[in-house]
Every structure is written in C-alpha cells, then in structure tokens.
KEKEFI-951030 format. One record per residue (C-alpha): residue number from 0; x, y, z. Coordinates in steps of 0.05 Angstrom, whole numbers, plus 5000, padded with zeros to 4 digits. Example, Ala and Ser with C-alpha at 12.3 -4.5 7.8 and 13.67 -1.06 7.14 Angstrom:
residues 2
+------+------+------+------+
! vopa !   xx !   yy !   zz !
+------+------+------+------+
!    0 ! 5246 ! 4910 ! 5156 !
!    1 ! 5273 ! 4979 ! 5143 !
+------+------+------+------+
//
This chain:
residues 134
+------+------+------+------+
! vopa !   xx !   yy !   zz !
+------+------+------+------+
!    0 ! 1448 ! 7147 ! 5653 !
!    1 ! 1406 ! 7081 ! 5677 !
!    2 ! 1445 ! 7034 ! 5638 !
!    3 ! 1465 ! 6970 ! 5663 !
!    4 ! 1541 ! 6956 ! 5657 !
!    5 ! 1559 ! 6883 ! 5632 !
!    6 ! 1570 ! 6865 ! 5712 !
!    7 ! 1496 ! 6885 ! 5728 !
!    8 ! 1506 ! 6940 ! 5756 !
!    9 ! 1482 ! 7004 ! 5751 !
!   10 ! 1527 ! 7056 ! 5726 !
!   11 ! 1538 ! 7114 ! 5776 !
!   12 ! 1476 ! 7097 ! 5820 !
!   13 ! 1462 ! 7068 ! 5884 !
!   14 ! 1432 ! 7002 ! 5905 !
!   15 ! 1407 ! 6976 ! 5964 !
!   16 ! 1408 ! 7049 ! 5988 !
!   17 ! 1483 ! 7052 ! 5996 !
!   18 ! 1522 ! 7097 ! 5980 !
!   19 ! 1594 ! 7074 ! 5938 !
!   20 ! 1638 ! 7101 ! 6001 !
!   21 ! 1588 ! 7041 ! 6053 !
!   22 ! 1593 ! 6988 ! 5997 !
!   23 ! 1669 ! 6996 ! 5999 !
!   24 ! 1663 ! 7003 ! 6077 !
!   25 ! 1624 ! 6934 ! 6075 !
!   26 ! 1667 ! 6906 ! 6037 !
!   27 ! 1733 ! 6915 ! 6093 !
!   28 ! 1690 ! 6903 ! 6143 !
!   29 ! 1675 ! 6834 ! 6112 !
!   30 ! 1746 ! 6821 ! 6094 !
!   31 ! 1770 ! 6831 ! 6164 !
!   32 ! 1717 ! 6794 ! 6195 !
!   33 ! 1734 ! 6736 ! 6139 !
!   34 ! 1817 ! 6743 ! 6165 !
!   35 ! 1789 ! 6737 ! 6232 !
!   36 ! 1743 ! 6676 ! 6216 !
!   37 ! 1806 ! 6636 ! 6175 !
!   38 ! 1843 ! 6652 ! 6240 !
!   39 ! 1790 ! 6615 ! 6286 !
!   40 ! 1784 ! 6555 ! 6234 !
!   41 ! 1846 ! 6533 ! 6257 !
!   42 ! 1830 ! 6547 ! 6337 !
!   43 ! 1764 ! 6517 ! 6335 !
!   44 ! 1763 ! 6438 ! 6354 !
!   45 ! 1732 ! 6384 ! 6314 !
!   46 ! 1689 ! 6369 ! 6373 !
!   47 ! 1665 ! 6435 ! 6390 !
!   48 ! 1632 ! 6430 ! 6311 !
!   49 ! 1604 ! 6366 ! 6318 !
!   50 ! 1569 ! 6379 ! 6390 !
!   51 ! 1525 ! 6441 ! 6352 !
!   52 ! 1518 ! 6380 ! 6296 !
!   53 ! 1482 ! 6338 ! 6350 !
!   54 ! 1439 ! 6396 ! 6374 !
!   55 ! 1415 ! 6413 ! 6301 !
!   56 ! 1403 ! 6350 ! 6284 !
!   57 ! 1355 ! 6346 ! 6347 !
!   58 ! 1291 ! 6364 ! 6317 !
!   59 ! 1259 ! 6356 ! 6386 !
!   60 ! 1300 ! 6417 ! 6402 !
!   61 ! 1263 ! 6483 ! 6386 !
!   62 ! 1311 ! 6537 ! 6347 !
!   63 ! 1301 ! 6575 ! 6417 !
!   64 ! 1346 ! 6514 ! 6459 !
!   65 ! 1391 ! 6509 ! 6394 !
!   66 ! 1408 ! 6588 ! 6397 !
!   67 ! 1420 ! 6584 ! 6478 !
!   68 ! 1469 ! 6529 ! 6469 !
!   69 ! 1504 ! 6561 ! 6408 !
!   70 ! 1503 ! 6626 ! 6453 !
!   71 ! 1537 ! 6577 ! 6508 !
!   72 ! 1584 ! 6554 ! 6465 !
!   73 ! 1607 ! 6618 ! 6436 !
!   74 ! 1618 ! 6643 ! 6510 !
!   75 ! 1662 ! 6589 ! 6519 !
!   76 ! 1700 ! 6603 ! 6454 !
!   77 ! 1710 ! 6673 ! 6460 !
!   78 ! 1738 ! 6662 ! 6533 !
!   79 ! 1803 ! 6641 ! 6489 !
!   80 ! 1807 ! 6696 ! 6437 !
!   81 ! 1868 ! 6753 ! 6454 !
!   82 ! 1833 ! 6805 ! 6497 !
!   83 ! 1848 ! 6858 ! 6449 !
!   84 ! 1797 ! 6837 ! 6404 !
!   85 ! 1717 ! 6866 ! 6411 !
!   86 ! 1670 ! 6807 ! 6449 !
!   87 ! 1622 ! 6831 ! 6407 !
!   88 ! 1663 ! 6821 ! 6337 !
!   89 ! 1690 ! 6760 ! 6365 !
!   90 ! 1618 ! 6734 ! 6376 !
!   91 ! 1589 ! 6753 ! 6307 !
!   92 ! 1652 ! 6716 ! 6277 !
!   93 ! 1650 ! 6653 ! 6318 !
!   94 ! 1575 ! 6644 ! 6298 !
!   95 ! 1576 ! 6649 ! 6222 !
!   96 ! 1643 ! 6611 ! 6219 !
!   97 ! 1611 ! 6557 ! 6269 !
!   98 ! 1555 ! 6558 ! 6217 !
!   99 ! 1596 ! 6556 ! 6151 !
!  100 ! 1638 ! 6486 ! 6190 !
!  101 ! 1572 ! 6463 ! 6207 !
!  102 ! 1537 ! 6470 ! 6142 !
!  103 ! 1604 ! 6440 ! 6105 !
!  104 ! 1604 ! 6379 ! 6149 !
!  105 ! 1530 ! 6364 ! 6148 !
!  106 ! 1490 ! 6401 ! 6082 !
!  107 ! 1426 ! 6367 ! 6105 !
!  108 ! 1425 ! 6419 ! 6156 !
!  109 ! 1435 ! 6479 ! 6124 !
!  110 ! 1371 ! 6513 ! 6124 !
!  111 ! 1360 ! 6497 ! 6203 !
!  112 ! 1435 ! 6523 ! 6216 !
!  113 ! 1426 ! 6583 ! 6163 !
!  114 ! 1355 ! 6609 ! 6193 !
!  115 ! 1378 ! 6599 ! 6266 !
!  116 ! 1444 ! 6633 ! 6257 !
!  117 ! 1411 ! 6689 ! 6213 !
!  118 ! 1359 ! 6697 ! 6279 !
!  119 ! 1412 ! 6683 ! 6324 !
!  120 ! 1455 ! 6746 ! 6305 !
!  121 ! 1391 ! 6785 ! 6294 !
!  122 ! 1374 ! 6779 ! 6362 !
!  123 ! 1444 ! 6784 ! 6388 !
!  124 ! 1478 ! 6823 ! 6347 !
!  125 ! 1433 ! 6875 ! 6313 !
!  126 ! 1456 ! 6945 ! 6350 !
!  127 ! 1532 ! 6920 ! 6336 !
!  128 ! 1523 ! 6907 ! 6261 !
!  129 ! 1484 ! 6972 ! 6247 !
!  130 ! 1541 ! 7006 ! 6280 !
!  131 ! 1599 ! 6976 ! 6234 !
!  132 ! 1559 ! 6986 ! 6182 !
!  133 ! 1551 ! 7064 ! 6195 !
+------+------+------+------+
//
C-alpha cells in the first residue's frame, strides 16, 4: 500500500497534503498561467528587462527599493494587457516571467532575482494564490 512507484511517487496517497483532484487543479492553473506568460514574452520589451537588470545588479539597493520598482514596473505593464484579463493574474504572471528573462539574461543574479520575486509575490500576491489554489 506504501510502495513507491518507479516515478517516486506514492501509489494512491497524498503528498504535500493535496489531494489528486488540487494536484491536477495546480497543474491547469500553471499551464494557463505558463500560455499567458509565452504570450507576454513576446509583448515585453528588451529594455523593460534590462532596466530591472540594472536595479538587481545595484547591491546598494535593498530588496525593499528593488520590489517597489518591480511593483512600478509591473503597473506600467499591466496598463497594456486586454482588460478582460484579472490585474491580479496579470501581475503574478508579469513578475515570474520578468524573473525567468531576467535570470536567463544575467545567471549571476539568480538568487537576488529568485528570493526577491519569491518575497515579492508573497507579499503581494498571497490572498490571490491561496484562492486559485482552493
């Protein structure tokens, strides 16, 4: 009953604490978000990308000042996505796919972008992801 199948996952049984029926909810939740992110990749301006690059790479900056221009800058991104999407969902997306461009154009500053984008969207987005989620 407590076997491990050859994926490493337990037969039958929960993990994390979710259920099968959330995983599978996850799981289309971060698809969509993913369709939604490809579709801003091609939106988002080279520049836009490398001005969050020069505030990273700032260390005089705290992770405070970085997240309040990121927050900035996301306003003024989401000012251009259709109306019909969720502020909210457009937000969450912007930031982890502003993240993912950053970290693929400079890996030296994945850790900084990772933790600050992690805390950013804690902060910001906490309420909103517990409520996808359930």
């Amino acid at each position: 009953d407590d076997e491990l199948q050859t994926d490493g996952n337990r037969s039958g049984h929960l993990q994390n604490g979710l259920s099968p029926t959330n995983e599978e909810v996850i799981r289309l939740i971060a698809a969509r978000l993913a369709e939604i992110g490809d579709q801003f990749d091609k939106d988002i301006q080279g520049r836009v990308v490398n001005d969050l690059v020069q505030h990273f790479r700032n260390e005089s900056l705290s992770n405070e000042e970085v997240m309040r221009h990121m927050s900035r800058v996301l306003g003024e991104l989401v000012r251009s996505i259709p109306s019909d999407m969720e502020q909210e969902r457009a937000k969450l997306v912007l930031a982890m796919h502003l993240a993912k461009k950053i970290m693929k154009t400079v890996p030296s500053l994945f850790l900084r972008v990772y933790n600050t984008t992690v805390n950013y969207m804690n902060q910001q987005f906490h309420d909103y992801i517990a409520d996808m989620v359930s």
